[in-house]
mmCIF file of the N, C-alpha and C atoms, coordinates in Angstrom:
data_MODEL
# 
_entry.id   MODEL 
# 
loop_
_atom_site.group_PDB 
_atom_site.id 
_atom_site.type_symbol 
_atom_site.label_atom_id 
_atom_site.label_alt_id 
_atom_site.label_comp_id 
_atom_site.label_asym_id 
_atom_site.label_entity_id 
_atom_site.label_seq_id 
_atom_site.pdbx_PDB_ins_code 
_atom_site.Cartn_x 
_atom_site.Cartn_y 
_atom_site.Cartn_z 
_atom_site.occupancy 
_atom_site.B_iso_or_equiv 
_atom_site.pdbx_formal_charge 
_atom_site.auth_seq_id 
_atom_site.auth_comp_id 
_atom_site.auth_asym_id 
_atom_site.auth_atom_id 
_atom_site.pdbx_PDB_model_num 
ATOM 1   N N  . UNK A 1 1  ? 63.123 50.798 -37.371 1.00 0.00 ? 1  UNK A N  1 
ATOM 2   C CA . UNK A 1 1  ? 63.921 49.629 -37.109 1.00 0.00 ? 1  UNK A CA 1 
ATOM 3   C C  . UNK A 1 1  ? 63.323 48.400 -37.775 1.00 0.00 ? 1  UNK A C  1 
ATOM 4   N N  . UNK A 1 2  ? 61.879 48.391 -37.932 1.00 0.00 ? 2  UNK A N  1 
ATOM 5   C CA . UNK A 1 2  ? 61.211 47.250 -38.309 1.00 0.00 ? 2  UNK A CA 1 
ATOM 6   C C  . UNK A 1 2  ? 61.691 47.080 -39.459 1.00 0.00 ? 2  UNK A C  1 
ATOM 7   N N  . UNK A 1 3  ? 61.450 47.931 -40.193 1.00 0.00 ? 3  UNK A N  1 
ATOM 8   C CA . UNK A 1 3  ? 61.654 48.367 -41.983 1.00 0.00 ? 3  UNK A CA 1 
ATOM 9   C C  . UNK A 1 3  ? 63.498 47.977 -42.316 1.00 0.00 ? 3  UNK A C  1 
ATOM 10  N N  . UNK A 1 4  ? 64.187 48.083 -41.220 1.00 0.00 ? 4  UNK A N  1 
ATOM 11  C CA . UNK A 1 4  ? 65.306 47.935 -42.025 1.00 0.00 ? 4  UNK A CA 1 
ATOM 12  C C  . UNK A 1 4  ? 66.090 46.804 -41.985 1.00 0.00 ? 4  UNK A C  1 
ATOM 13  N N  . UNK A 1 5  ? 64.914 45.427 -41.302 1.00 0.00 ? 5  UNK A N  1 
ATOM 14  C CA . UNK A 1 5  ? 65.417 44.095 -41.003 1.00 0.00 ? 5  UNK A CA 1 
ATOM 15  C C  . UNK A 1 5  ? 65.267 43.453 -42.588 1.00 0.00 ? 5  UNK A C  1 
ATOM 16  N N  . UNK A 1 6  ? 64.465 43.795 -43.590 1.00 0.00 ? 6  UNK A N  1 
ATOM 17  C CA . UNK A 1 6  ? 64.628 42.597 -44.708 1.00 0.00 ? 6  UNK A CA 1 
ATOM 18  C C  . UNK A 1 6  ? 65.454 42.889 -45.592 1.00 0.00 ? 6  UNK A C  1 
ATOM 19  N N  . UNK A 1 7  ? 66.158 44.066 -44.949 1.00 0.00 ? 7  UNK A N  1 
ATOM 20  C CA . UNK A 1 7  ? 67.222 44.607 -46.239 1.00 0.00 ? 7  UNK A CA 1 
ATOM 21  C C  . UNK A 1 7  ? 68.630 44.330 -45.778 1.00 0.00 ? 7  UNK A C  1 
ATOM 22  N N  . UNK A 1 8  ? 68.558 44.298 -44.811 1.00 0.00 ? 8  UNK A N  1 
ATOM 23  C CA . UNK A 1 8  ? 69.563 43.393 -44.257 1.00 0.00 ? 8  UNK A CA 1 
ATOM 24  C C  . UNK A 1 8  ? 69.719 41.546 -44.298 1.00 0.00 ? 8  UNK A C  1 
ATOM 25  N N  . UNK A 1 9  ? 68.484 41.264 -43.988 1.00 0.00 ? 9  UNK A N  1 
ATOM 26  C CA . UNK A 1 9  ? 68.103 39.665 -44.705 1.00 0.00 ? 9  UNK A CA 1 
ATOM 27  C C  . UNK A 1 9  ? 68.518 39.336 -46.197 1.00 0.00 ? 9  UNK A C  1 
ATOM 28  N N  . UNK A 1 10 ? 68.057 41.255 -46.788 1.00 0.00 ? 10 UNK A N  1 
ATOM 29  C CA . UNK A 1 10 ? 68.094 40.522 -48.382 1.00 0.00 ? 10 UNK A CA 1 
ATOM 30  C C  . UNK A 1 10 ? 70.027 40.671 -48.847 1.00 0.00 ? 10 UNK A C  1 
ATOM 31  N N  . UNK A 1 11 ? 70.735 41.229 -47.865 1.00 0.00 ? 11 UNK A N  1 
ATOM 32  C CA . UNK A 1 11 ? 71.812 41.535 -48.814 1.00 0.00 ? 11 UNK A CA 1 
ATOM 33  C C  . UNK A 1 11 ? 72.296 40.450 -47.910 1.00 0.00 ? 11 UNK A C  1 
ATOM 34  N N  . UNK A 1 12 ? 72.261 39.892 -46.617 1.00 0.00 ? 12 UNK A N  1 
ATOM 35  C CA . UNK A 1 12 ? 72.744 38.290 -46.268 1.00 0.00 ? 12 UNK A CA 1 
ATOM 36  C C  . UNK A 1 12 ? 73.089 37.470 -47.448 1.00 0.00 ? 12 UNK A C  1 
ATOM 37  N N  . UNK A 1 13 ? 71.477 37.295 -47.820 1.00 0.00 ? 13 UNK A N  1 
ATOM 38  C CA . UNK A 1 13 ? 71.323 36.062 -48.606 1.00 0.00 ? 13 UNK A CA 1 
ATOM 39  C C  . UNK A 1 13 ? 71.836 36.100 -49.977 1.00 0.00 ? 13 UNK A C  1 
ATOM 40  N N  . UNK A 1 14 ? 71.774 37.451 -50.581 1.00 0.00 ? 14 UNK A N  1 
ATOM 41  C CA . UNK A 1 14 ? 72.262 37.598 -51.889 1.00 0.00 ? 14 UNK A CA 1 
ATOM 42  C C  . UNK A 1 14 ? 74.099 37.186 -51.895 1.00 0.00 ? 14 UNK A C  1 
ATOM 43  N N  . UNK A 1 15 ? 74.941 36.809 -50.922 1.00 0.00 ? 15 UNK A N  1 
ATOM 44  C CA . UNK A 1 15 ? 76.141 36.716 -50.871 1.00 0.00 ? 15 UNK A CA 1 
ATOM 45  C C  . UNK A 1 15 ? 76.824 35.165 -51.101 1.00 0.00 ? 15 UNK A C  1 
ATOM 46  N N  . UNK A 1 16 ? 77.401 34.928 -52.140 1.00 0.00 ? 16 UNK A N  1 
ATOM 47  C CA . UNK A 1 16 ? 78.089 33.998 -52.378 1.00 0.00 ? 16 UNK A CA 1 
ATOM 48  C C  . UNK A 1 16 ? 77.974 32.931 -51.294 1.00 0.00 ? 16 UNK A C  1 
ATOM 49  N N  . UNK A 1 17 ? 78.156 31.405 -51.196 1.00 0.00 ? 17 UNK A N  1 
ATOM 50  C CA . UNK A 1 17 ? 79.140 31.094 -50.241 1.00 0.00 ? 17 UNK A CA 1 
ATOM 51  C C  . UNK A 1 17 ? 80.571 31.026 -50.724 1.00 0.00 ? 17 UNK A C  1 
ATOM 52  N N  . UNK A 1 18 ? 81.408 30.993 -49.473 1.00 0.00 ? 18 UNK A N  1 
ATOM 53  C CA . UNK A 1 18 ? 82.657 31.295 -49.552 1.00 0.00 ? 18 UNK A CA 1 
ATOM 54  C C  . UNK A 1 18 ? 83.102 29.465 -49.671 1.00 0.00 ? 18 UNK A C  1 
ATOM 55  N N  . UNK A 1 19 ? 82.354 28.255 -48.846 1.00 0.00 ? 19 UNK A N  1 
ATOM 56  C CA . UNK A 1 19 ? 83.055 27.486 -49.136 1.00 0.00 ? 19 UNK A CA 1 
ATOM 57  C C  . UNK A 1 19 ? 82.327 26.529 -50.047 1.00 0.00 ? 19 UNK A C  1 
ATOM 58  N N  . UNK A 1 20 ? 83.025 25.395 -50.463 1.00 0.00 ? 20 UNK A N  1 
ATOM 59  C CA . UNK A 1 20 ? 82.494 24.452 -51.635 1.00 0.00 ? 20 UNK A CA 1 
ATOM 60  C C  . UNK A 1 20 ? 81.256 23.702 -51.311 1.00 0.00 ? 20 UNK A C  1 
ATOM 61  N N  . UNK A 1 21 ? 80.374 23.646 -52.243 1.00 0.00 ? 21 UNK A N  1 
ATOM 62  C CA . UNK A 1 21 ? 79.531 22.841 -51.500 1.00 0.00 ? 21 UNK A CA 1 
ATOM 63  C C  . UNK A 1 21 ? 79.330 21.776 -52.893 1.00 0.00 ? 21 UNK A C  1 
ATOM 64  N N  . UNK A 1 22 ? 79.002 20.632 -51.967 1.00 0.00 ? 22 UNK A N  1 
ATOM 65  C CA . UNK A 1 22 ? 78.506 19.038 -52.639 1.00 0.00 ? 22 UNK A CA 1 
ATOM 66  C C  . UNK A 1 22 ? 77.703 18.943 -53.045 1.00 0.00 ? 22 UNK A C  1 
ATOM 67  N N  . UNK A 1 23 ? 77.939 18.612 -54.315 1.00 0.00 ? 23 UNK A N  1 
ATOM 68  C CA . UNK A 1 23 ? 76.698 18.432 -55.827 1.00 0.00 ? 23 UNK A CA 1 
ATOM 69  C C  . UNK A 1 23 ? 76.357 16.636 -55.500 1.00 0.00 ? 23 UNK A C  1 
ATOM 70  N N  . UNK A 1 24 ? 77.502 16.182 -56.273 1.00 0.00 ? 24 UNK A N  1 
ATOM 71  C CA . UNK A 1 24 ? 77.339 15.042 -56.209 1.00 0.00 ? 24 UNK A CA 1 
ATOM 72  C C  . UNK A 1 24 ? 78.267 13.922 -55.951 1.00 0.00 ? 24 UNK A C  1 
ATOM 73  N N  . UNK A 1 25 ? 77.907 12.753 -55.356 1.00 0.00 ? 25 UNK A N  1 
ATOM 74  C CA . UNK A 1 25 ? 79.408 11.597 -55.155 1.00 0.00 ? 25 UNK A CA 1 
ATOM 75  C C  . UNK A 1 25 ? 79.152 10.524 -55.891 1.00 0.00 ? 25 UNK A C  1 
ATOM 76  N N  . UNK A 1 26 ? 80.168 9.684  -55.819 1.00 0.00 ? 26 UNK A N  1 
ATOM 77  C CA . UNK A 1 26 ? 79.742 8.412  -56.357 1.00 0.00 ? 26 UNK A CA 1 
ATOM 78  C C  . UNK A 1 26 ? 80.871 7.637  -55.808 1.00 0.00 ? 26 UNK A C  1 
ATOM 79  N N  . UNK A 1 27 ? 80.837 6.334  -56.101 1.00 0.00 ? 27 UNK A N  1 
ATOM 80  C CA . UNK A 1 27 ? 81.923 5.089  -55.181 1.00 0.00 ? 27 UNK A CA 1 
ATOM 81  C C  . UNK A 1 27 ? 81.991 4.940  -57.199 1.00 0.00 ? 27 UNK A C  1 
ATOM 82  N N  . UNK A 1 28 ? 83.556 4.489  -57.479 1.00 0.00 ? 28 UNK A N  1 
ATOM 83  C CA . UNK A 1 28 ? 84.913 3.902  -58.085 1.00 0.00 ? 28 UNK A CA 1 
ATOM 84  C C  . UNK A 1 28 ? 83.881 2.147  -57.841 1.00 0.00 ? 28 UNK A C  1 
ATOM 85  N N  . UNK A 1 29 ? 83.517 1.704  -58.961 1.00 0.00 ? 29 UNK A N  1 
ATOM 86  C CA . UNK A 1 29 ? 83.852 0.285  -59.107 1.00 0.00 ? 29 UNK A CA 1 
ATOM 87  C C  . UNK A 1 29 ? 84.370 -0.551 -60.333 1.00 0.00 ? 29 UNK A C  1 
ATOM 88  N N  . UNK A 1 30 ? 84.578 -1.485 -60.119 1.00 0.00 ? 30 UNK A N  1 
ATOM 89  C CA . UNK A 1 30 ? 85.458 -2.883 -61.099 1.00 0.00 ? 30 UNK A CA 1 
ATOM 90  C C  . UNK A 1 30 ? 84.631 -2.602 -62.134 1.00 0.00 ? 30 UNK A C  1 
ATOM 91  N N  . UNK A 1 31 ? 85.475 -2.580 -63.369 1.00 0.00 ? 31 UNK A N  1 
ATOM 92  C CA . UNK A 1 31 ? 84.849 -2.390 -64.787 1.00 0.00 ? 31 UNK A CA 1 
ATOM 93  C C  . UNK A 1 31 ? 84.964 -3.982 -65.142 1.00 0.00 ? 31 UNK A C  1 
ATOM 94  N N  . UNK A 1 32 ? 85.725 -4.746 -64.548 1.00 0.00 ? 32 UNK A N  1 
ATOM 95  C CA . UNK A 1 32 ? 85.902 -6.458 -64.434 1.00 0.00 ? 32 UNK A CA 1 
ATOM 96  C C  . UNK A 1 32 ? 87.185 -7.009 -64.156 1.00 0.00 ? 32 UNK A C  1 
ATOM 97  N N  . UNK A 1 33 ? 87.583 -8.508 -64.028 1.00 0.00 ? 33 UNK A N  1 
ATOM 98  C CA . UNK A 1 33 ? 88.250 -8.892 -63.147 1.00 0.00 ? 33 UNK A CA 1 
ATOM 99  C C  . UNK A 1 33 ? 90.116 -8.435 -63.606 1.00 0.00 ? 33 UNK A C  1 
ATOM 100 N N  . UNK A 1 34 ? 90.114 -7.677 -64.585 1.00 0.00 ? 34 UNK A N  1 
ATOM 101 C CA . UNK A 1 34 ? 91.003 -6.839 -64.861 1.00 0.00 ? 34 UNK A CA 1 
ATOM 102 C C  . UNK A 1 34 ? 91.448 -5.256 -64.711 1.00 0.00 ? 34 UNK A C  1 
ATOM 103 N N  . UNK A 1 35 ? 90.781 -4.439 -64.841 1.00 0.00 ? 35 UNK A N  1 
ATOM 104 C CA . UNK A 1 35 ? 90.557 -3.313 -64.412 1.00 0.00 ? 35 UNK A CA 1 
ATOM 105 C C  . UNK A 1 35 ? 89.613 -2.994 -63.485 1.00 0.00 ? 35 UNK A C  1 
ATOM 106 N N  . UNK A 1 36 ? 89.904 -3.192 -62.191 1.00 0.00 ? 36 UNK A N  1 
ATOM 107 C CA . UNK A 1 36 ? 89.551 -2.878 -60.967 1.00 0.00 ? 36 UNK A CA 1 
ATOM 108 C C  . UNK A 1 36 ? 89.952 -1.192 -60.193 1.00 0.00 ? 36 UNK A C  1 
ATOM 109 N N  . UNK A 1 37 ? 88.641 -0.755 -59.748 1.00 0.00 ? 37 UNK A N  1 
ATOM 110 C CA . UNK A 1 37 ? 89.196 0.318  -59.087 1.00 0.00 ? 37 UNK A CA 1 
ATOM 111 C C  . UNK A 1 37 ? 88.556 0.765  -57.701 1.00 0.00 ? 37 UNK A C  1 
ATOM 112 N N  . UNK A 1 38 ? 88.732 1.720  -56.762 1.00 0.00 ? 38 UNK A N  1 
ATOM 113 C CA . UNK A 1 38 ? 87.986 1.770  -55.426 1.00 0.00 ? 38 UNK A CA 1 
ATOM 114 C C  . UNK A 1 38 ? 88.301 3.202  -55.298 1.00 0.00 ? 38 UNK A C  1 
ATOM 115 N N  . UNK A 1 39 ? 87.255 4.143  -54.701 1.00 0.00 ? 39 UNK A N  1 
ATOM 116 C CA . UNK A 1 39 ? 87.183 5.325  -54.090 1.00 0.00 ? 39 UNK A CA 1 
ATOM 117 C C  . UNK A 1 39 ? 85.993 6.198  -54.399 1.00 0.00 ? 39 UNK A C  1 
ATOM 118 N N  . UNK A 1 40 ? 86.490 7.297  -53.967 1.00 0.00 ? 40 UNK A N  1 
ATOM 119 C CA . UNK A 1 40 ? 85.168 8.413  -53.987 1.00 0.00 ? 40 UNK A CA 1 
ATOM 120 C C  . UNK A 1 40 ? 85.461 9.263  -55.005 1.00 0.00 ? 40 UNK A C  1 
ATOM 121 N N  . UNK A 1 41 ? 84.292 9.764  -56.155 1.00 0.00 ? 41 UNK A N  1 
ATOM 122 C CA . UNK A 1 41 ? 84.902 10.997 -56.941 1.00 0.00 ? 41 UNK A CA 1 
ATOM 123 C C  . UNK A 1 41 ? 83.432 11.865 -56.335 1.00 0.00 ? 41 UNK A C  1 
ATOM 124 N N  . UNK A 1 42 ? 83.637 13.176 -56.036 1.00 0.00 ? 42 UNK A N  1 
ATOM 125 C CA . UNK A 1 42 ? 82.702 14.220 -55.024 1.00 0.00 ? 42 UNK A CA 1 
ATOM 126 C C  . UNK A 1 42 ? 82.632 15.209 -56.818 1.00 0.00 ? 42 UNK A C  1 
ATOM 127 N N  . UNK A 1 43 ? 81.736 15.931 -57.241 1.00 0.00 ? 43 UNK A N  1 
ATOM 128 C CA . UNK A 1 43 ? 82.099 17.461 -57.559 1.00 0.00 ? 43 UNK A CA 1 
ATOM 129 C C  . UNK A 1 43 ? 80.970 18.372 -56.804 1.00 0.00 ? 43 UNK A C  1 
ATOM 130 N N  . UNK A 1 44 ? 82.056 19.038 -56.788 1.00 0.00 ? 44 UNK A N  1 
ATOM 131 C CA . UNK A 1 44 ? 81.914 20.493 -55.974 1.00 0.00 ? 44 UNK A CA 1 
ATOM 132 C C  . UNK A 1 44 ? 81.443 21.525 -56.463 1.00 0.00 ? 44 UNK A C  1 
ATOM 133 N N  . UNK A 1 45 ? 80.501 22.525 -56.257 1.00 0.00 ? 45 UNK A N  1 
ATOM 134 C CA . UNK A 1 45 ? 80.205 23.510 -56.791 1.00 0.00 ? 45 UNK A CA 1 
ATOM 135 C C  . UNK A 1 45 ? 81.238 25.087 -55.977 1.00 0.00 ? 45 UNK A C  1 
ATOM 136 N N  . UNK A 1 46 ? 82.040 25.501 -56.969 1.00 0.00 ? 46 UNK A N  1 
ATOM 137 C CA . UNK A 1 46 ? 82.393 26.521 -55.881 1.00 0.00 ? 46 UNK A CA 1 
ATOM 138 C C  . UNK A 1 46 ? 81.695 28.161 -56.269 1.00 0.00 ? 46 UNK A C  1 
ATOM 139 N N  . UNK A 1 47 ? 82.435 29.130 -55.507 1.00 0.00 ? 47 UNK A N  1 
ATOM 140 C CA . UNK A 1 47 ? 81.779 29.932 -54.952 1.00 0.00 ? 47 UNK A CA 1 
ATOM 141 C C  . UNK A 1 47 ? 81.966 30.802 -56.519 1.00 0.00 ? 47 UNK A C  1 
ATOM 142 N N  . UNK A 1 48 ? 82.606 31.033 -57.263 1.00 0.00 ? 48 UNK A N  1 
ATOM 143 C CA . UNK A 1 48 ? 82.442 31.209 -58.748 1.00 0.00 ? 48 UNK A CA 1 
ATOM 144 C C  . UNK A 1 48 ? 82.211 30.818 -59.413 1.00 0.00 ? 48 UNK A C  1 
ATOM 145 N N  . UNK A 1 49 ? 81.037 29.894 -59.278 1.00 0.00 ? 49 UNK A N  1 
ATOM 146 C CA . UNK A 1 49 ? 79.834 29.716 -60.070 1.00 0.00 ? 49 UNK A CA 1 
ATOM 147 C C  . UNK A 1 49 ? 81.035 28.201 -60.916 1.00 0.00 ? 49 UNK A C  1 
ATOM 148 N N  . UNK A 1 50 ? 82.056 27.772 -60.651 1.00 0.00 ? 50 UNK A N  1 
ATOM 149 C CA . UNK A 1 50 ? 82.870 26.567 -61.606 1.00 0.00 ? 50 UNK A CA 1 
ATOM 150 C C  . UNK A 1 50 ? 82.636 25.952 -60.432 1.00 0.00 ? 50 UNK A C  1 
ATOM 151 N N  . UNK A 1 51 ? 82.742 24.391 -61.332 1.00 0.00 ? 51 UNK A N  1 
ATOM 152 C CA . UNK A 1 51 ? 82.792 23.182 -60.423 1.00 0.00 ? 51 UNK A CA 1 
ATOM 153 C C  . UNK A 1 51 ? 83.650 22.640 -60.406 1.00 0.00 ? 51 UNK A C  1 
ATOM 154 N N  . UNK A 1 52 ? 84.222 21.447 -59.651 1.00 0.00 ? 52 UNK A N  1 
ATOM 155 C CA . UNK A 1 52 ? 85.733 21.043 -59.119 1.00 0.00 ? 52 UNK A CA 1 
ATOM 156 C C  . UNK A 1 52 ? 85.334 19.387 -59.284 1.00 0.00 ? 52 UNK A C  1 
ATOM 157 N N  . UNK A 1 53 ? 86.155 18.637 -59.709 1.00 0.00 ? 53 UNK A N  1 
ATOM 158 C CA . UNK A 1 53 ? 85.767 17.078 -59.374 1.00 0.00 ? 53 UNK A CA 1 
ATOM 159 C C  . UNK A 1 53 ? 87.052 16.647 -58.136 1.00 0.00 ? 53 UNK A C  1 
ATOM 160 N N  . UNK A 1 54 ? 86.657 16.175 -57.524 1.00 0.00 ? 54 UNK A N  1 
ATOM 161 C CA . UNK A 1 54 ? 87.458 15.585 -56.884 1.00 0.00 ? 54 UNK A CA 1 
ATOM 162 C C  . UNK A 1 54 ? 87.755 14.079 -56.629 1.00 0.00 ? 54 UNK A C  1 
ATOM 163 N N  . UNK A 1 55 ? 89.030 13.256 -56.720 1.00 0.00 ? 55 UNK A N  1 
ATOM 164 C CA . UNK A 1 55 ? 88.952 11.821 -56.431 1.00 0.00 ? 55 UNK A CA 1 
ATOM 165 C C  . UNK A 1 55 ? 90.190 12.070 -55.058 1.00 0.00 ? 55 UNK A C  1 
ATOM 166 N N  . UNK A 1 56 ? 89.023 10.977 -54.116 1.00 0.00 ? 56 UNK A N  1 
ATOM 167 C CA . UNK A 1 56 ? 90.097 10.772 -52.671 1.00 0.00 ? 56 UNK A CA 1 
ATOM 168 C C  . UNK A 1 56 ? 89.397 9.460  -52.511 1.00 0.00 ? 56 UNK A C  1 
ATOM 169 N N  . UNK A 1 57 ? 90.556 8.775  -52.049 1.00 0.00 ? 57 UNK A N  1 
ATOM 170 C CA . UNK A 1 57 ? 91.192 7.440  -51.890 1.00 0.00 ? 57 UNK A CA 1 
ATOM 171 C C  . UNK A 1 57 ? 91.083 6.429  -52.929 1.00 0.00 ? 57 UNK A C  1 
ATOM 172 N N  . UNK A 1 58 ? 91.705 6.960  -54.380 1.00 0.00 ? 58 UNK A N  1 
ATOM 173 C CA . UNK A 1 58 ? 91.963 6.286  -55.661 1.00 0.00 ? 58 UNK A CA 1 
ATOM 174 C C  . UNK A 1 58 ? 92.887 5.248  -55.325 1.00 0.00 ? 58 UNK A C  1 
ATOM 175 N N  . UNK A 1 59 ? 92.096 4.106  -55.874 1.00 0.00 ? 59 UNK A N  1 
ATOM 176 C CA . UNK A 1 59 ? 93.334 2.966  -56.255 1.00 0.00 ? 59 UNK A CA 1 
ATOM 177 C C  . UNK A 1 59 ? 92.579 2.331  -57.310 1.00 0.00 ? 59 UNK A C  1 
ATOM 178 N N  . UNK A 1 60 ? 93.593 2.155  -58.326 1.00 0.00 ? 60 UNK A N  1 
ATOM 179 C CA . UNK A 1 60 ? 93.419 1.523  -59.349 1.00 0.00 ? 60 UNK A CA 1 
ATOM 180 C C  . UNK A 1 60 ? 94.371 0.419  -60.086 1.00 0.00 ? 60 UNK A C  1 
ATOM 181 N N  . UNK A 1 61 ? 94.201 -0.442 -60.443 1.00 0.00 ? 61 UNK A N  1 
ATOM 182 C CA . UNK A 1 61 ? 94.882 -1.472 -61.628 1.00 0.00 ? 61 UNK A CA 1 
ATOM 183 C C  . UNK A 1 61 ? 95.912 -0.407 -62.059 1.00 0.00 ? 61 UNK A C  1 
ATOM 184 N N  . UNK A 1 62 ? 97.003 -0.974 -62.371 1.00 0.00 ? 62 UNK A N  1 
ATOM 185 C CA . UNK A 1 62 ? 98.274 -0.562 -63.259 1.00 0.00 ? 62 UNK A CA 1 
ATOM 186 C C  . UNK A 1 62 ? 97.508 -0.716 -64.700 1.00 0.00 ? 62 UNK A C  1 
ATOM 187 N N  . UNK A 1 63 ? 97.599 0.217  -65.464 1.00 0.00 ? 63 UNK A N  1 
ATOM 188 C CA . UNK A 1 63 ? 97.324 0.394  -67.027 1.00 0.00 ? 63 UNK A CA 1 
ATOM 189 C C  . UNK A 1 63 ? 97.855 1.307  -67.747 1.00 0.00 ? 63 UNK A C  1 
ATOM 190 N N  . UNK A 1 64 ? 98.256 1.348  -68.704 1.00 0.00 ? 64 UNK A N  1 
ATOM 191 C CA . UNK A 1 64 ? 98.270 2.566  -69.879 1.00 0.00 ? 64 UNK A CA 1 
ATOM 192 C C  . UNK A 1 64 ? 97.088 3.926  -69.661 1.00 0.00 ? 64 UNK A C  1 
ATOM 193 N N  . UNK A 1 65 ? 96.008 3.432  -69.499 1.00 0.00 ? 65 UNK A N  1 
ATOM 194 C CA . UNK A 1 65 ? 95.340 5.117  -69.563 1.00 0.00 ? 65 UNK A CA 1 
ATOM 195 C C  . UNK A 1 65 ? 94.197 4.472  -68.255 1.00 0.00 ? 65 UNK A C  1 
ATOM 196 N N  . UNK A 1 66 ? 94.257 6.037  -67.325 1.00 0.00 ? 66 UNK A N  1 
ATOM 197 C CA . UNK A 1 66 ? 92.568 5.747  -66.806 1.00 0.00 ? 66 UNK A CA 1 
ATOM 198 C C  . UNK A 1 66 ? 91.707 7.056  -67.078 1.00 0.00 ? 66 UNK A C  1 
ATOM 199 N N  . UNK A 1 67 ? 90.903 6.458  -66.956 1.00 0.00 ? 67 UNK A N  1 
ATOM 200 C CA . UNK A 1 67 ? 89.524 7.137  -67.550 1.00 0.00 ? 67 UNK A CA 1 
ATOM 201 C C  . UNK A 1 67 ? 88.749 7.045  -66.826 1.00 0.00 ? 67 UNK A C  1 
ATOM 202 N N  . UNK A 1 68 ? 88.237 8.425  -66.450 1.00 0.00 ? 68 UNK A N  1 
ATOM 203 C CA . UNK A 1 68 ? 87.101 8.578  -65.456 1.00 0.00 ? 68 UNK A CA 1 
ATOM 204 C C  . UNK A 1 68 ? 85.782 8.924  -66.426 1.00 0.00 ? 68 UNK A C  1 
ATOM 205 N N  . UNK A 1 69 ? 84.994 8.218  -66.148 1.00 0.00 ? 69 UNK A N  1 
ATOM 206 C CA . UNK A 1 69 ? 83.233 8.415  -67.039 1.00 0.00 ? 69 UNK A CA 1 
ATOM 207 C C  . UNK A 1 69 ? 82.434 9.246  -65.678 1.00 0.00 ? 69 UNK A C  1 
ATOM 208 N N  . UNK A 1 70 ? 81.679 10.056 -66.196 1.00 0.00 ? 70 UNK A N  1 
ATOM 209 C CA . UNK A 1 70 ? 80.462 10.458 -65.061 1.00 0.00 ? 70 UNK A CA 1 
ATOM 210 C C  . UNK A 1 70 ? 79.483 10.351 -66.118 1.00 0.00 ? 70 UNK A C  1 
ATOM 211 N N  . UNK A 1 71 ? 78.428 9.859  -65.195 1.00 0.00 ? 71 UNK A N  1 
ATOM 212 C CA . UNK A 1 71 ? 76.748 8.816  -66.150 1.00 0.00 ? 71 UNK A CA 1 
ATOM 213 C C  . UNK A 1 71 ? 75.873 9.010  -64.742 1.00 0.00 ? 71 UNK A C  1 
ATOM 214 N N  . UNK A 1 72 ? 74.529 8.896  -65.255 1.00 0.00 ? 72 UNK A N  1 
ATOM 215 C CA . UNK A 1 72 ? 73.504 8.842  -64.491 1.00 0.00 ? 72 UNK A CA 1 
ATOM 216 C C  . UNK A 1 72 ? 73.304 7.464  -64.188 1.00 0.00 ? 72 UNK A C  1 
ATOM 217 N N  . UNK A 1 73 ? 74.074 6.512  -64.879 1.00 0.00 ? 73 UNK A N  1 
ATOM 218 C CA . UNK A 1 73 ? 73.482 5.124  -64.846 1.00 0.00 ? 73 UNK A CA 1 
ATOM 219 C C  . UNK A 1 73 ? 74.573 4.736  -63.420 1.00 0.00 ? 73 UNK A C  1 
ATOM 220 N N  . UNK A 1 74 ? 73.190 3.299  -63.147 1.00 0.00 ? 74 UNK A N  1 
ATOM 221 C CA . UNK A 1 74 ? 74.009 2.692  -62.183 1.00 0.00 ? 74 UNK A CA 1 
ATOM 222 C C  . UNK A 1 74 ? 74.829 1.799  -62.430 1.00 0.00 ? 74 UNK A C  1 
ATOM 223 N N  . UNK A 1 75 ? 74.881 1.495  -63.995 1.00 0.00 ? 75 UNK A N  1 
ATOM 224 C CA . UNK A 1 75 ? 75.345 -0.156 -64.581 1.00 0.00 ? 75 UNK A CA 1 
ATOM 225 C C  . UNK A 1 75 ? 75.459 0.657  -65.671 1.00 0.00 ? 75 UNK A C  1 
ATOM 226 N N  . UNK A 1 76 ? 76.525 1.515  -66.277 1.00 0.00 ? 76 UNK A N  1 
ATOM 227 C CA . UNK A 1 76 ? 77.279 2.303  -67.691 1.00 0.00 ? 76 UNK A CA 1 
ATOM 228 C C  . UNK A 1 76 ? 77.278 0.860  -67.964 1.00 0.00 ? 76 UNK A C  1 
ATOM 229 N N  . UNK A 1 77 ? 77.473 1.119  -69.382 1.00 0.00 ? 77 UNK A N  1 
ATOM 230 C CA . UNK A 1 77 ? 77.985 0.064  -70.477 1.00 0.00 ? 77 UNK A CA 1 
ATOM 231 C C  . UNK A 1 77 ? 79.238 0.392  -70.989 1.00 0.00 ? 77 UNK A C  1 
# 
């Protein structure tokens, strides 16, 4: 019985998760007093190894195109 607890531990752990889990977030801010924006973009790592971006509670300026950047910086240029 002793012997057949880490093989059971090991095929636990070797198993996917089933739900998404959180890489990274960031907060939506004003590129300046014209193109303004507010919310959360999350990406997700899912359970097949692809990642997901997600934006919830987008609001943005009326424009021709938006464009989402992801940067390490705190102040992109």
């Amino acid at each position: 019985m002793k012997d057949a607890l880490p093989e059971v531990m090991a095929k636990a752990e070797a198993q996917p998760a089933s739900e998404p889990v959180r890489l990274k977030s960031g907060q939506f801010r004003d590129q300046d007093r014209f193109h303004r924006g507010t919310g959360t973009a999350t990406i997700y790592s899912l359970a097949d190894g692809t990642q997901l971006l997600r934006l919830t509670d987008l609001q943005v300026t009326n424009g021709p195109d938006l464009r989402v950047i992801l940067t390490r910086s705190q102040n992109p240029e």
